[in-house]
C-alpha positions as CSV (number, residue, x, y, z in Angstrom):
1,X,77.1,53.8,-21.3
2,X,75.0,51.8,-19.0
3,X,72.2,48.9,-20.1
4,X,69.8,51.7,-18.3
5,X,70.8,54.6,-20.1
6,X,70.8,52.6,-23.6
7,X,67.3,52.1,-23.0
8,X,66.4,55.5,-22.2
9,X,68.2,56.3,-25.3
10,X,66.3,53.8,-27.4
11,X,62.8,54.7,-26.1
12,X,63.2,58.4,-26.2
13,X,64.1,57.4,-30.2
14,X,61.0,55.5,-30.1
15,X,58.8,57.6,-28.8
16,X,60.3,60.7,-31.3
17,X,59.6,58.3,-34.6
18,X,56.4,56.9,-33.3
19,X,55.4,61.3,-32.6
20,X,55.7,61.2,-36.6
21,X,53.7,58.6,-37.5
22,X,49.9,58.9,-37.6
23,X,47.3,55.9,-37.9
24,X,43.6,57.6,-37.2
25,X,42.1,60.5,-35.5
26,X,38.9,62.1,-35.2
27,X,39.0,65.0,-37.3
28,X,36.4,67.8,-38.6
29,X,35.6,69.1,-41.6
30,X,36.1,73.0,-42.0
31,X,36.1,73.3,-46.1
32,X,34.3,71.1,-49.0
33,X,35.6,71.0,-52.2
34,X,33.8,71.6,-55.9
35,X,30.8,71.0,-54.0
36,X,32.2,67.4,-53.3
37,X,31.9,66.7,-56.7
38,X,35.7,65.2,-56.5
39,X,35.1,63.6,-53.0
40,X,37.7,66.0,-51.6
41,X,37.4,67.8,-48.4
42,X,39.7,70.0,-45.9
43,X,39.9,68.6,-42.2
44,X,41.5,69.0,-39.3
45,X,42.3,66.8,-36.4
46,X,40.0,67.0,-33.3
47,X,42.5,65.7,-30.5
48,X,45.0,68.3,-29.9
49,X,48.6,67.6,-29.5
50,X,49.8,67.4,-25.7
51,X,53.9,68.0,-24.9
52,X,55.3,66.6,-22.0
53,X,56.2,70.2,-20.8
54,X,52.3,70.5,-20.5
55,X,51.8,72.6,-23.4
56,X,49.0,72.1,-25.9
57,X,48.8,73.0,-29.6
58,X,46.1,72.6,-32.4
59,X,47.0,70.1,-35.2
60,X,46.9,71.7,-38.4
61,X,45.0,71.3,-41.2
62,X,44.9,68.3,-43.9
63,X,44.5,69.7,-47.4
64,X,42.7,67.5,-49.9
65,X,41.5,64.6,-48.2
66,X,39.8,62.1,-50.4
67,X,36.5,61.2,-48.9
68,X,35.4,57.4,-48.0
69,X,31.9,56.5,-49.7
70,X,30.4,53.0,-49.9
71,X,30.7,53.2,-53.6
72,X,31.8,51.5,-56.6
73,X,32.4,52.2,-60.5
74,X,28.7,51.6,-60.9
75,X,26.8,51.9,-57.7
76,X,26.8,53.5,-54.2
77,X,25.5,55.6,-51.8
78,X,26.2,59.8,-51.6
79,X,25.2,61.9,-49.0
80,X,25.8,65.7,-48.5
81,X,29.2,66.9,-46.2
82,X,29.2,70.1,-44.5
83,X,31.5,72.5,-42.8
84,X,31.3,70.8,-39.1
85,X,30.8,67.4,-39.9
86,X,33.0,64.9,-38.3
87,X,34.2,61.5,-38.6
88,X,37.5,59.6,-38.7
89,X,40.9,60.3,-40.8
90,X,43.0,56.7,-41.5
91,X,46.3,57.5,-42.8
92,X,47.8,55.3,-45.8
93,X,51.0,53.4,-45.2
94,X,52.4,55.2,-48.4
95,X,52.2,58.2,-50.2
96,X,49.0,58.6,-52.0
97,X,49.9,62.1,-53.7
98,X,50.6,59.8,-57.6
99,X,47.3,57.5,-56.2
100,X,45.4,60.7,-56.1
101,X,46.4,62.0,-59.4
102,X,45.6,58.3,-61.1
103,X,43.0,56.0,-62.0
104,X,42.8,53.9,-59.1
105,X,45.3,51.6,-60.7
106,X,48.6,50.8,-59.3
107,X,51.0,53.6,-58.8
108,X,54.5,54.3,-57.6
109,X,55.2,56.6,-54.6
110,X,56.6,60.1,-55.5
111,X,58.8,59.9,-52.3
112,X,59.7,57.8,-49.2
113,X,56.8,58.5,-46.8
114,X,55.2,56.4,-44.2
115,X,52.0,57.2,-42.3
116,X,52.5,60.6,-43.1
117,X,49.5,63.4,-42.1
118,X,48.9,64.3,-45.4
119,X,47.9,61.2,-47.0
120,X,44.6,60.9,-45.0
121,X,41.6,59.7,-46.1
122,X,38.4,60.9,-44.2
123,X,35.4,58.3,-43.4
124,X,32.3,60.4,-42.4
125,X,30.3,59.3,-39.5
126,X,32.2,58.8,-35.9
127,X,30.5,61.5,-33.6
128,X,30.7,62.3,-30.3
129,X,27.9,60.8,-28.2
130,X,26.5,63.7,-27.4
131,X,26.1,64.8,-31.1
132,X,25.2,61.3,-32.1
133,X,22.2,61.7,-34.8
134,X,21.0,57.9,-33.5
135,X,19.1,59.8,-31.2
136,X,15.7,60.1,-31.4
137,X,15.4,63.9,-30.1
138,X,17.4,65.0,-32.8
139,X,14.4,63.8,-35.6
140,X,11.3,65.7,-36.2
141,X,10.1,62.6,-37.3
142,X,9.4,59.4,-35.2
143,X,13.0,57.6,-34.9
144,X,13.1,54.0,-33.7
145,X,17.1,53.0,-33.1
146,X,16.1,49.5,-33.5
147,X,15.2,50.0,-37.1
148,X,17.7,50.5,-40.5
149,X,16.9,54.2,-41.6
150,X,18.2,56.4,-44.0
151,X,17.3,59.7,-43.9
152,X,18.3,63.6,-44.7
153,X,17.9,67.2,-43.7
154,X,18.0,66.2,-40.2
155,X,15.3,68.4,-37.7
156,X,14.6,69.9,-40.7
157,X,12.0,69.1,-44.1
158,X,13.1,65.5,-42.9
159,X,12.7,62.6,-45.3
160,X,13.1,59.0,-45.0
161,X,13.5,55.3,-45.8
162,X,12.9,52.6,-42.9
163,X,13.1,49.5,-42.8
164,X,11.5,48.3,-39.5
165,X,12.6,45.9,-37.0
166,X,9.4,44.0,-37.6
167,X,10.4,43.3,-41.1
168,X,7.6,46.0,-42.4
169,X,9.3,49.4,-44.3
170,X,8.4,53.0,-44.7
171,X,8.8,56.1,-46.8
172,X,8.4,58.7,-44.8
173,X,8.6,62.8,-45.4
174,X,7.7,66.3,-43.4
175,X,4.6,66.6,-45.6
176,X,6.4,66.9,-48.5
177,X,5.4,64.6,-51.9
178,X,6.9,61.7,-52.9
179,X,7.3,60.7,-56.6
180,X,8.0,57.5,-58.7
181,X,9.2,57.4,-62.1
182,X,9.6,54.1,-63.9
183,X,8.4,52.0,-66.8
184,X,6.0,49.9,-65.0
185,X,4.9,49.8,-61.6
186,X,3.5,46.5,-60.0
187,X,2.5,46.2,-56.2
188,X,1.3,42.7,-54.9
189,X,0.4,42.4,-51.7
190,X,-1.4,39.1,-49.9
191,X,-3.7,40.8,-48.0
192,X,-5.0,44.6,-48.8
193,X,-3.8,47.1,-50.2
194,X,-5.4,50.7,-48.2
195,X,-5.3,54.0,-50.0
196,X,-6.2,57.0,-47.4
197,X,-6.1,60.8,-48.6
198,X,-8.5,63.7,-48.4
199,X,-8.6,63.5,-52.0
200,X,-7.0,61.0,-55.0
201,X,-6.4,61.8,-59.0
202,X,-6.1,58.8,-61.2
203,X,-4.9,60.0,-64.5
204,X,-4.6,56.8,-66.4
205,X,-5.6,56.4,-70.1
206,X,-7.0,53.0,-69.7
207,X,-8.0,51.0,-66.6
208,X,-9.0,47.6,-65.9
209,X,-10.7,46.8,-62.5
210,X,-10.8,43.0,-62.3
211,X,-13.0,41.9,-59.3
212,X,-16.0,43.4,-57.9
213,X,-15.9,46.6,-56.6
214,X,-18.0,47.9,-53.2
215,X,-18.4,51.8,-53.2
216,X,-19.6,54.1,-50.2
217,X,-20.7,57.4,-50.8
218,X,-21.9,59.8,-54.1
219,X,-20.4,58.7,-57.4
220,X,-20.3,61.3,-60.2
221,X,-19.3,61.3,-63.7
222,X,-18.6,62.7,-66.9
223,X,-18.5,60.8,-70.4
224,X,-20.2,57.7,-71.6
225,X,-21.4,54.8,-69.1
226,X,-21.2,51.4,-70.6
227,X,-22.7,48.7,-68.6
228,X,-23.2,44.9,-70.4
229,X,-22.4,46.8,-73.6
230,X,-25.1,49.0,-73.3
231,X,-24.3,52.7,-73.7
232,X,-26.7,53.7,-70.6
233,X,-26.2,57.5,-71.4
234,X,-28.4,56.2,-75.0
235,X,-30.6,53.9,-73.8
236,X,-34.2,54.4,-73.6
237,X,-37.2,52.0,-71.7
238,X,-40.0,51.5,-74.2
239,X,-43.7,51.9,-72.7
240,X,-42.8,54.2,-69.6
241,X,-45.3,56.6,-69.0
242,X,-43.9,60.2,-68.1
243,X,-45.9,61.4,-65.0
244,X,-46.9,61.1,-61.2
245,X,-46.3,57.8,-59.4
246,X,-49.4,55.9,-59.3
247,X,-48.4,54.7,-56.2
248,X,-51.3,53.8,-53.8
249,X,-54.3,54.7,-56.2
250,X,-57.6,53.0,-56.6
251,X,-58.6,51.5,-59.4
């Protein structure tokens, strides 16, 4: 056999092994599990096979696919995954079927395979350009690319949180309400601090206003009125005459 044909030989094998191995690709979801309560999806690859005969064929399906979340034991960040969503498989080195049934601790293999399609893991995010959600005409509310945003329901009830490129940050929502819960609250601020609403409820047993306090427009109230310990609603001027203002008579 000639030096020629040995090399044929040895890069036609090449090429068939390298035809079974997978590294990454694109892929799409088409099912969610347990309402992603196990961080398990169903995908399939989005760049079709190509044969050197010219044909084409649709990769199949990856069952169970474990899904990629920045997240730890104690902390993280979730979002929702639809049907349609895309982003990008990477396929372990080693079987992953005994990794998936454990703790997270190590494991042995349950067989021999290497880079194989089923032990995929899907990272959500990669989208075509032209579906990016980076860009702006996709928002319903004002989208800056140069600021760090995280957001949901997309052209929808959108909501926000940005953090500006100017260093300022905003909570933002499709007139929907936001709502705090905590123990304590504190907000210091070096300059001002500007409320604006058509209208404001304070529900607070007790307040203390330290600082003097400049008011425009009516003031009403209902209870007691306590000013230098003096319970106004009680207190009566001795002397005053009931009557007509005297105003401008002649004595």
């Amino acid at each position: 056999m000639s030096t020629e044909a040995i090399q044929d030989l040895l890069t036609s094998s090449f090429e068939s092994q390298m035809n079974n191995q997978h590294t990454s690709i694109p892929c799409i979801v088409i099912s969610v599990r347990d309402n992603l309560s196990g961080q398990m999806v169903d995908i399939q690859p989005t760049i079709n096979q190509k044969f050197q005969d010219g044909t084409v064929a649709e990769r199949p399906p990856i069952l169970g696919v474990p899904v990629g979340f920045p997240v730890s034991k104690t902390a993280g960040m979730t979002f929702p995954i639809n049907v349609g969503d895309t982003g990008m498989a990477i396929f372990s080195m080693r079987s992953m079927d005994a990794w998936k049934a454990g703790n997270g601790r190590p494991t042995t293999p349950l067989n021999f395979a290497k880079m194989d399609k089923g032990d995929a893991v899907f990272y959500p995010g990669i989208q075509p350009p032209g579906m990016a959600v980076n860009n702006p005409a996709k928002h319903v509310l004002t989208h800056d690319t140069h600021d760090t945003v995280m957001f949901t329901n997309l052209g929808g009830v959108e909501a926000e949180m940005r953090l500006k490129a100017n260093g300022s940050i905003e909570i933002n929502t499709s007139n929907q309400p936001v709502t705090i819960n905590c123990s304590d609250a504190t907000i210091n601020a070096i300059d001002t601090i500007s409320l604006n609403a058509p209208a404001m409820t304070v529900d607070v047993a007790n307040t203390t206003w330290i600082g003097n306090i400049s008011q425009v427009g009516d003031y009403s109230q209902t209870g007691t009125y306590t000013l230098n310990s003096i319970n106004v609603n009680l207190h009566v001027h001795s002397g005053v005459v009931s009557g007509p203002s005297n105003s401008g008579a002649m004595v």
